[in-house]
Backbone bond lengths (Angstrom), bond angles and torsions (degrees), N, CA, C in turn:
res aa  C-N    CA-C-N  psi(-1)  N-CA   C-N-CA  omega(-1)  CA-C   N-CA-C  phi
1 X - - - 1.454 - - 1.522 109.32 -
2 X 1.195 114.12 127.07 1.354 123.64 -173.60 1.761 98.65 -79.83
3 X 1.060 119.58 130.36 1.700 138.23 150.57 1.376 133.63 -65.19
4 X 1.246 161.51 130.10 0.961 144.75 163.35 2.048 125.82 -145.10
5 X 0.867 95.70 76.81 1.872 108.76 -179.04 1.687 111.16 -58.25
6 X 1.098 100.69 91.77 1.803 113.48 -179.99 1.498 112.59 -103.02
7 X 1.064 117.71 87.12 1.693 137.00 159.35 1.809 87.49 80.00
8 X 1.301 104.26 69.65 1.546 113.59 162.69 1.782 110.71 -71.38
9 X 1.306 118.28 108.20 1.323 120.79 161.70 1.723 117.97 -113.38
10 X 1.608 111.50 139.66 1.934 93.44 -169.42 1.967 81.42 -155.96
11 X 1.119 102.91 121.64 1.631 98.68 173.64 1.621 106.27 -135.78
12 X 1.221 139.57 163.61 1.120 138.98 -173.09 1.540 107.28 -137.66
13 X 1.539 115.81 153.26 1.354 130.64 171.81 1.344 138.19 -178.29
14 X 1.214 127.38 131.04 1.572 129.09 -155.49 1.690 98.15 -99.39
15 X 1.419 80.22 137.65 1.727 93.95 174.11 1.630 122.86 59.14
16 X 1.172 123.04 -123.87 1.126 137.90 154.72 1.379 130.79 -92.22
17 X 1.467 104.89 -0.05 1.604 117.62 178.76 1.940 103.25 -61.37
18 X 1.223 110.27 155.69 1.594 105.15 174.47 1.667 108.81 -59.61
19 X 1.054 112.48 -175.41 1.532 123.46 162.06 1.024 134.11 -131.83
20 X 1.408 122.17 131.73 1.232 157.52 -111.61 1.874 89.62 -99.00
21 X 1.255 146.16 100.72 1.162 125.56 170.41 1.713 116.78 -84.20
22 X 1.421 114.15 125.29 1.849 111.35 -155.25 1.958 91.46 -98.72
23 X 1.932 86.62 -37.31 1.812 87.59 -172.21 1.019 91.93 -149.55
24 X 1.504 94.63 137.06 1.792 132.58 -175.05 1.293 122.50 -115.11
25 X 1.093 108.39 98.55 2.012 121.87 176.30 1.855 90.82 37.74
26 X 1.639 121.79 62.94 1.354 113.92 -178.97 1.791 97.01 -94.18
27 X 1.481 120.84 124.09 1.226 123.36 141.83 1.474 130.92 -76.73
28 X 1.627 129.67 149.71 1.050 112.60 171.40 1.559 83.32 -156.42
29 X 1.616 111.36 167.00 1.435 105.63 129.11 1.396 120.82 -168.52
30 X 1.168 120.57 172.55 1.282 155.64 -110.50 2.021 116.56 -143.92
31 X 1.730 104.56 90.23 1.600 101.57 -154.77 1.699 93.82 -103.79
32 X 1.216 111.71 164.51 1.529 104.54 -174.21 1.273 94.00 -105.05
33 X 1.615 109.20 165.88 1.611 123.32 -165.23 1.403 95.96 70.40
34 X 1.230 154.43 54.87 1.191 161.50 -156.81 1.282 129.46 -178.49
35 X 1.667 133.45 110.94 1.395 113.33 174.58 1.500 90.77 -104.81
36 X 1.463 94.57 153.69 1.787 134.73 166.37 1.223 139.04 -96.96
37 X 0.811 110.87 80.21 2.150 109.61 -164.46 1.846 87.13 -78.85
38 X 1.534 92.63 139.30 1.755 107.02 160.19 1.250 91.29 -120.79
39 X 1.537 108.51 149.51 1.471 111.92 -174.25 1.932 81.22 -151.27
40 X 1.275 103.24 164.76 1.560 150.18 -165.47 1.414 147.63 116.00
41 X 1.259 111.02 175.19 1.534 102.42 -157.96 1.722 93.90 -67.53
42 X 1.862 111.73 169.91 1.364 110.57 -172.96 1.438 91.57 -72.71
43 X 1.913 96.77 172.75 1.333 119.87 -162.23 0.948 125.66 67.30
44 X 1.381 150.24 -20.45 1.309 134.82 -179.34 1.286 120.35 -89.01
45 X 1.621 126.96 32.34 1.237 130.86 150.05 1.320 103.72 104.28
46 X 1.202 135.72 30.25 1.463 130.72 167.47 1.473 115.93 -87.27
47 X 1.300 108.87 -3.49 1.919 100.15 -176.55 1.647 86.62 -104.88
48 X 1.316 141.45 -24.02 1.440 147.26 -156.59 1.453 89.71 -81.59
49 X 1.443 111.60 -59.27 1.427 125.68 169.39 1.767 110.08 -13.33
50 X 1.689 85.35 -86.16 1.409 112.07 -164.07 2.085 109.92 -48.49
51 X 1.540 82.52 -46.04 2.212 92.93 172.39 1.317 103.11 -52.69
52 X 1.472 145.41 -62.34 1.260 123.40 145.38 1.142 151.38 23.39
53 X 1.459 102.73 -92.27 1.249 117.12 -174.64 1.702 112.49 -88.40
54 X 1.437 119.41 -28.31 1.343 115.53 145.08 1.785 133.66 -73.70
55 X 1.435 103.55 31.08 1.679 123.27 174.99 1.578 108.13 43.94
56 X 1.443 116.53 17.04 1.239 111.73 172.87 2.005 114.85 -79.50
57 X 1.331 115.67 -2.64 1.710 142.25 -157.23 1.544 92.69 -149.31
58 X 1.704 96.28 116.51 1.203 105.66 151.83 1.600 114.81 -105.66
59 X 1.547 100.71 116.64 2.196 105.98 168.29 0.882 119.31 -20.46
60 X 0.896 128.52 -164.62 1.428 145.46 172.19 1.757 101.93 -122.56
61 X 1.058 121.63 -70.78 1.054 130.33 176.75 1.889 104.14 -128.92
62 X 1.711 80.19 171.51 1.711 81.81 -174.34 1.320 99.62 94.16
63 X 1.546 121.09 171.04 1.855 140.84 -140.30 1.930 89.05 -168.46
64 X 1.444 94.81 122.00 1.478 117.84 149.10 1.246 141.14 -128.26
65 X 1.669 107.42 103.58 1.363 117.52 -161.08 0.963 115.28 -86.07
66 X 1.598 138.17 134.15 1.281 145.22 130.78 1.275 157.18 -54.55
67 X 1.499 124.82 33.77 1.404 131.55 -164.93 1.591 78.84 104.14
68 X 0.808 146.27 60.00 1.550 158.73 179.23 1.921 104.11 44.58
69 X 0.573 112.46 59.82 1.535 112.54 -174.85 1.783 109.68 -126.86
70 X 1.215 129.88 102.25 1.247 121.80 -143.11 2.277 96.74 -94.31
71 X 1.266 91.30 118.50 1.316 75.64 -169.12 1.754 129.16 -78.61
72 X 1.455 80.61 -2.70 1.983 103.47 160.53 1.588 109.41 -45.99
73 X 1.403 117.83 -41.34 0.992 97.65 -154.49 2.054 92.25 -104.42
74 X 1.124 125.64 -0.08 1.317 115.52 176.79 1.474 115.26 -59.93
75 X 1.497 122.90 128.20 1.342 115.88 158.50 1.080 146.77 -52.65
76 X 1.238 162.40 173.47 1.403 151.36 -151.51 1.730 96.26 -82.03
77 X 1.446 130.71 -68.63 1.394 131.05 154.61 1.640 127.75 -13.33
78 X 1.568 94.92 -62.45 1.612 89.12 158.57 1.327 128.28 -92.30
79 X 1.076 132.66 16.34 1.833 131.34 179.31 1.739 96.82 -101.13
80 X 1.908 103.11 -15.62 1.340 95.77 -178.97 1.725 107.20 -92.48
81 X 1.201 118.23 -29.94 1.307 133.33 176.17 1.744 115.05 -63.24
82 X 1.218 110.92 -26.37 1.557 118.73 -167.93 1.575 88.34 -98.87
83 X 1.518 141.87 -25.63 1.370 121.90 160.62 1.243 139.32 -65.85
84 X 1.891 89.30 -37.58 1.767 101.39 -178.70 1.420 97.22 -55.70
85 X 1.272 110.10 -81.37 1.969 117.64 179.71 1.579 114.50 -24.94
86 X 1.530 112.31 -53.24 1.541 94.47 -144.83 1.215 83.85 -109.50
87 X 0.737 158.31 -39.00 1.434 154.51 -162.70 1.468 153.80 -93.64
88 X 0.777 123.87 76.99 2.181 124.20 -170.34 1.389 113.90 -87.90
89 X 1.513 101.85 105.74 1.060 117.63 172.28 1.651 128.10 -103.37
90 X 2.014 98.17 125.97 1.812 79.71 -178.25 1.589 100.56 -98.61
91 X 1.477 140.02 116.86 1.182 130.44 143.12 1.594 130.26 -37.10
92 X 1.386 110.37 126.69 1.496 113.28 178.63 2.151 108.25 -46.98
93 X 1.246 106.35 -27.56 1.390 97.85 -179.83 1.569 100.63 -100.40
94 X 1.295 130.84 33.75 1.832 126.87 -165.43 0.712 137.42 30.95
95 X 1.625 117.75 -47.35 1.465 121.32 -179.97 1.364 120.02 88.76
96 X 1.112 118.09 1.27 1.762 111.39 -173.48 1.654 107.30 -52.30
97 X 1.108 107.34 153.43 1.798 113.46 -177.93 1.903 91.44 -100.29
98 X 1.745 85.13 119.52 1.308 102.16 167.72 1.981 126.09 -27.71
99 X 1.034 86.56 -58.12 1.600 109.82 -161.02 1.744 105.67 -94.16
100 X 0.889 120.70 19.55 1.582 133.39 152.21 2.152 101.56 -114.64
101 X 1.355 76.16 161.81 1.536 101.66 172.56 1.680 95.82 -86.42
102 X 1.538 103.31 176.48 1.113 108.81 173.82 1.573 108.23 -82.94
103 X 1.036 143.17 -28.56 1.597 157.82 -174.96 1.820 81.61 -59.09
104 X 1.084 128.90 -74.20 1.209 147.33 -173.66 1.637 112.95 -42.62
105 X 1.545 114.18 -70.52 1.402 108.22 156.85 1.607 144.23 -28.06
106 X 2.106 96.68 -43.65 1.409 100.25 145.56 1.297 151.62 -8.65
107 X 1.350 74.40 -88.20 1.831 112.49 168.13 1.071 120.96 -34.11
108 X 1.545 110.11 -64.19 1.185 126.37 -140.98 1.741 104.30 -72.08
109 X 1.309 136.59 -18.86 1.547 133.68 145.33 1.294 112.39 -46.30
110 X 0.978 112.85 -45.77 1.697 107.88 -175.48 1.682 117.48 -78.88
111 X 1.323 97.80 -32.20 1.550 91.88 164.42 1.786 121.37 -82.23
112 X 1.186 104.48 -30.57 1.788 107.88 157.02 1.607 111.86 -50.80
113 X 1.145 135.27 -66.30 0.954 126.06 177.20 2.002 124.27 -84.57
114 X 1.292 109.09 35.31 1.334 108.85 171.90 1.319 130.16 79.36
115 X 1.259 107.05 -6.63 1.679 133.54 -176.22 1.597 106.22 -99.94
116 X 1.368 130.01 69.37 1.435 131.38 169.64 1.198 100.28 -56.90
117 X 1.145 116.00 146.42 1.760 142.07 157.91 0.896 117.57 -159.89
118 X 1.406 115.54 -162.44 1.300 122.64 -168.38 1.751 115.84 -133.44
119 X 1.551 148.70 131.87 1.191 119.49 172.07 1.414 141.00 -23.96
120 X 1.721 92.54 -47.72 1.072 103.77 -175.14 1.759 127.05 -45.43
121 X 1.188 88.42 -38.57 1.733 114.64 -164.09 2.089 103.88 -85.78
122 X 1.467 99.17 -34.60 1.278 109.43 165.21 1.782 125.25 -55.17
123 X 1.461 92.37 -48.05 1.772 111.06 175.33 1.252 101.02 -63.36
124 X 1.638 116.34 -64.52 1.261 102.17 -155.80 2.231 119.15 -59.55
125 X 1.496 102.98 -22.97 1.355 110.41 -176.75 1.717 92.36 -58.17
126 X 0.957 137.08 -23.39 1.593 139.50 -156.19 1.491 114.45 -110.64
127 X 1.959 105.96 -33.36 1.520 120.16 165.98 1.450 85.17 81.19
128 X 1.915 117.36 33.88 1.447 110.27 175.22 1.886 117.91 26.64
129 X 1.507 112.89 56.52 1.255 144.25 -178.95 1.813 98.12 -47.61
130 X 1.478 110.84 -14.15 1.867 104.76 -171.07 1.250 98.95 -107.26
131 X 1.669 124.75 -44.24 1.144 141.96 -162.97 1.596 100.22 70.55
132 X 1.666 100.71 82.27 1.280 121.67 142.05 1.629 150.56 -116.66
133 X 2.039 90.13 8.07 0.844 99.27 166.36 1.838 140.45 -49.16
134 X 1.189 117.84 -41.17 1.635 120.32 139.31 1.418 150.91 7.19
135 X 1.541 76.81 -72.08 1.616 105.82 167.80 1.927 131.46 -99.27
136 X 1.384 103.09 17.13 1.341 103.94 -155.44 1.694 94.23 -101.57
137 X 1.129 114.77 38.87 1.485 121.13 171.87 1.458 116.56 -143.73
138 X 1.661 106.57 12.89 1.311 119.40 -177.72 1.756 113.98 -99.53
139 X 1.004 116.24 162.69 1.739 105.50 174.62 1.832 92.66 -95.12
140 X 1.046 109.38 155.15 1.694 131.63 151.05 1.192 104.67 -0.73
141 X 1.921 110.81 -73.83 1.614 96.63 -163.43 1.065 121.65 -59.75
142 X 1.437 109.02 -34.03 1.909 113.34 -159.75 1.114 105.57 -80.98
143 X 1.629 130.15 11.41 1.329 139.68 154.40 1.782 123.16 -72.49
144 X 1.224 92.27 119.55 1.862 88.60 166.68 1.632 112.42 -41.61
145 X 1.076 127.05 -155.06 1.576 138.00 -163.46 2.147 81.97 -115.13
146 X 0.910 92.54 -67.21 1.428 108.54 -170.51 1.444 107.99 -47.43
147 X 1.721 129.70 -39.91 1.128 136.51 177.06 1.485 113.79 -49.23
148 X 1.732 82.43 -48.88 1.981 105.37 -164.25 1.137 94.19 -63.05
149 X 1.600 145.60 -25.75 1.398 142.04 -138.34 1.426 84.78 -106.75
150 X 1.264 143.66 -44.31 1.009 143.22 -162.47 1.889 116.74 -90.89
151 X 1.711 109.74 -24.74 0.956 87.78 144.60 1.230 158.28 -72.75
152 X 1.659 109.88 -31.87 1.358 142.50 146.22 1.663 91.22 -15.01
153 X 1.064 106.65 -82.54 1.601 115.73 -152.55 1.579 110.90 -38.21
154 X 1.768 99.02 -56.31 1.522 98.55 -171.49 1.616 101.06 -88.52
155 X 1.283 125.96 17.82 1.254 115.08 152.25 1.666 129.98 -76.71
156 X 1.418 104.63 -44.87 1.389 145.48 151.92 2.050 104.86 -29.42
157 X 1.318 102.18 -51.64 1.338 110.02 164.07 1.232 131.25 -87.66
158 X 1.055 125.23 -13.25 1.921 134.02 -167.10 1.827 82.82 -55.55
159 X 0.815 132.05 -80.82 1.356 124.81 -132.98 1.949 115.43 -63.55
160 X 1.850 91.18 -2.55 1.652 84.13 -168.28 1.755 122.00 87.94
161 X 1.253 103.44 14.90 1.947 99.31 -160.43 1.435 90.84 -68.47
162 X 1.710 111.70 -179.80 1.134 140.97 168.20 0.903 106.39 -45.30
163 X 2.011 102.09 -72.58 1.195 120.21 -130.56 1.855 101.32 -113.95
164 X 1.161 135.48 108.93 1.467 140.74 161.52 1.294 106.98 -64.54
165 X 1.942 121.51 125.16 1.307 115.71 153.25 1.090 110.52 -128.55
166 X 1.353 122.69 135.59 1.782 121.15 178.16 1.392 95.48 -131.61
167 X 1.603 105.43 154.76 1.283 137.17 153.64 0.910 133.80 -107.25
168 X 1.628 135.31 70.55 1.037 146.37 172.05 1.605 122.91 86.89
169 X 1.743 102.88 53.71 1.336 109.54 -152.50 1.253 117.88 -99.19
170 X 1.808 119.70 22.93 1.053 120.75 134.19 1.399 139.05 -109.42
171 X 1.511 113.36 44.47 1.458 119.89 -166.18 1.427 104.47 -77.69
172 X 1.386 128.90 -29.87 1.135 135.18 -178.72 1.664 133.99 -120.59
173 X 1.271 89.87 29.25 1.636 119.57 164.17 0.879 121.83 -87.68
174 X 1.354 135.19 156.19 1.711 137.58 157.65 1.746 105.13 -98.18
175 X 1.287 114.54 174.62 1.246 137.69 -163.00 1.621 87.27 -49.71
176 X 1.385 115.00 -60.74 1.596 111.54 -153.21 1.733 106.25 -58.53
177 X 1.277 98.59 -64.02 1.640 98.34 -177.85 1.294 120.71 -67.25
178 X 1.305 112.10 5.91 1.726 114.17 -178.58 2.191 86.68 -79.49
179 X 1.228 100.29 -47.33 1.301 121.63 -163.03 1.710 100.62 -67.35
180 X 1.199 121.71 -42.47 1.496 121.32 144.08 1.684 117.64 -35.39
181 X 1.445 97.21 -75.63 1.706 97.68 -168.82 1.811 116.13 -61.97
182 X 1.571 110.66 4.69 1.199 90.01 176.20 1.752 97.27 -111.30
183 X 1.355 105.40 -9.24 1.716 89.49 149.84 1.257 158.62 -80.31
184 X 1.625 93.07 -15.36 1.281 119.55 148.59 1.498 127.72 -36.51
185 X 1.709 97.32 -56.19 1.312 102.34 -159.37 2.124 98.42 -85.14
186 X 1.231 107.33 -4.61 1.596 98.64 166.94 0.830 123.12 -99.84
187 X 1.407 115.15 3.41 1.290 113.92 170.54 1.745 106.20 -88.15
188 X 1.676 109.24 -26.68 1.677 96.76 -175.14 0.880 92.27 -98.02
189 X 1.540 147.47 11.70 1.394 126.28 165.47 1.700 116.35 -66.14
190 X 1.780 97.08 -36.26 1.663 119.65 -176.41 1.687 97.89 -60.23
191 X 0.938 110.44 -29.60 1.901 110.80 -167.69 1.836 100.87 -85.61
192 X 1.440 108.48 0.30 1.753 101.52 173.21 1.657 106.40 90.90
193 X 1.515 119.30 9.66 1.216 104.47 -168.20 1.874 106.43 -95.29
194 X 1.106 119.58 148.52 1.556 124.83 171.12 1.094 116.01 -94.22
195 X 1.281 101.53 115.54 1.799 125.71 178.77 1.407 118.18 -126.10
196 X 1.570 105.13 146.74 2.066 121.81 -128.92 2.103 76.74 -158.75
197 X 1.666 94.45 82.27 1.413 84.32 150.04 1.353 136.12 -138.11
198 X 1.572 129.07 128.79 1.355 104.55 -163.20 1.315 103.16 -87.42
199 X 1.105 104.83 164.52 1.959 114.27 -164.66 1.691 114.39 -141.86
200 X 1.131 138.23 155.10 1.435 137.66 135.57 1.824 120.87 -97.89
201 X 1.519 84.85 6.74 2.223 96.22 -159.06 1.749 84.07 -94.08
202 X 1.272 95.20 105.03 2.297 104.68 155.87 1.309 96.53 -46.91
203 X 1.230 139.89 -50.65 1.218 133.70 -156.93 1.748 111.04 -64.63
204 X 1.347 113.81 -24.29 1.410 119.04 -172.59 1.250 101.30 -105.75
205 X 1.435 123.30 -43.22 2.087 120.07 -179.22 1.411 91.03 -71.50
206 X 1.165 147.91 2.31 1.592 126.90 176.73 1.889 93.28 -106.00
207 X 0.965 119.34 -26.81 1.156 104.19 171.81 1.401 117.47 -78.29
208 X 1.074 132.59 0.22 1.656 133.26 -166.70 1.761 96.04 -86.56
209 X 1.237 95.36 -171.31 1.743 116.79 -178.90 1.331 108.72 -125.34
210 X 1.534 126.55 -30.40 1.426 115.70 140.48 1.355 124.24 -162.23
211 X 1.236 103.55 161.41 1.688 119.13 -161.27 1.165 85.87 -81.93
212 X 1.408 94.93 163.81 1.776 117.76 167.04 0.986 111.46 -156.03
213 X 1.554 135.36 104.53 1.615 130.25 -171.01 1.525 90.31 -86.21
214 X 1.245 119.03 155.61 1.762 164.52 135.50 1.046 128.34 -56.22
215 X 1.557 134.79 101.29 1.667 119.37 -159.21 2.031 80.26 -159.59
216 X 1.347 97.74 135.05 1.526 100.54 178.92 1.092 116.55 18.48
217 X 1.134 114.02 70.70 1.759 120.16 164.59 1.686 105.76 43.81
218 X 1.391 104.79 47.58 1.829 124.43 150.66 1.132 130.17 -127.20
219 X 1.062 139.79 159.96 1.471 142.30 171.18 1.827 101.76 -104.95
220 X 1.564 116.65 142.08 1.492 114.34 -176.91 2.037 90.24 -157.16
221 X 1.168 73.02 123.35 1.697 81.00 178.67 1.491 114.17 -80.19
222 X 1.649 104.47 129.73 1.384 105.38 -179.43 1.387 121.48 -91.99
């Protein structure tokens, strides 16, 4: 699925305080069969970015197309329907729901969108590519940081979407599974899928196809 960010503007502000501009008329885009590293120092709008383009952030101004499909104009029903389907998103904070297991967290995309299964059946389409099979009967806490990150991930994937977005989804890896997750991601690059991740890990922007530095709420290709 082709991407395309045409004069992205998104600023925030409480009360009467001024407002904060995060992203400024940012173009980018975004080809499928392709990974994308965004890279810059924090703050300059790469997680605002990423909420965006995973329809979790509506702009301010500015149009983000999808295979030309302008998502300005989707209704609340469909802006929610065009995420479940197309989209896996890992949030820099994950999100796992406390009170499920990780086996459960899985799932739980596939049962949002009408597609019951089972982990089991989820891993095996993937050959559990992290090796979390292990742990997929544990809750959240009794997970390392690194576990949780990895369930996240192949939760983020259960459904098959297009479109992969992560935020920084090896912050809490070690060397080995970093070295996993970037085989992961060549392997779904080979399957046509478009992947949008911002990073500080060399190990993941050297694996991409192209950089994109972050500088005052812009995108500038390096």
């Amino acid at each position: 699925m082709k991407i395309i960010c045409d004069a992205i503007c998104k600023s925030f502000g409480v009360g009467k305080q001024p407002r904060i501009t995060v992203i400024d008329h940012c173009d980018a885009q975004f080809e499928s069969g392709k990974i994308t590293a965004i890279v810059g120092v924090s703050g300059v709008g790469k997680t605002t970015l990423l909420n965006i383009l995973a329809l979790s952030t509506v702009p301010d101004s500015g149009r983000v197309l999808y295979d030309g499909a302008d998502s300005s104009r989707f209704n609340q029903s469909e802006r929610a329907a065009f995420r479940r389907d197309i989209i896996g998103y890992l949030p820099q904070d994950l999100g796992l729901i406390p009170i499920l297991t990780a086996e459960e967290n899985i799932r739980l995309p596939l049962i949002i969108a009408g597609r019951e299964d089972n982990s089991d059946s989820v891993l095996a389409r993937q050959s559990d590519p992290l090796e979390i099979r292990d742990c997929k009967r544990k809750f959240p806490h009794e997970l390392s940081g690194g576990q949780c990150q990895r369930v996240a991930i192949m939760r983020a994937l259960a459904t098959g979407p297009k479109v992969f977005i992560a935020d920084e989804p090896t912050s809490h890896l070690d060397s080995e599974n970093i070295e996993r997750f970037v085989s992961l991601l060549g392997k779904l690059k080979k399957q046509g899928m478009t992947i949008i991740i911002a990073t500080h890990d060399n190990r993941v922007s050297d694996a991409a196809d192209e950089l994109l530095y972050m500088k005052d709420g812009r995108i500038e290709k390096v």
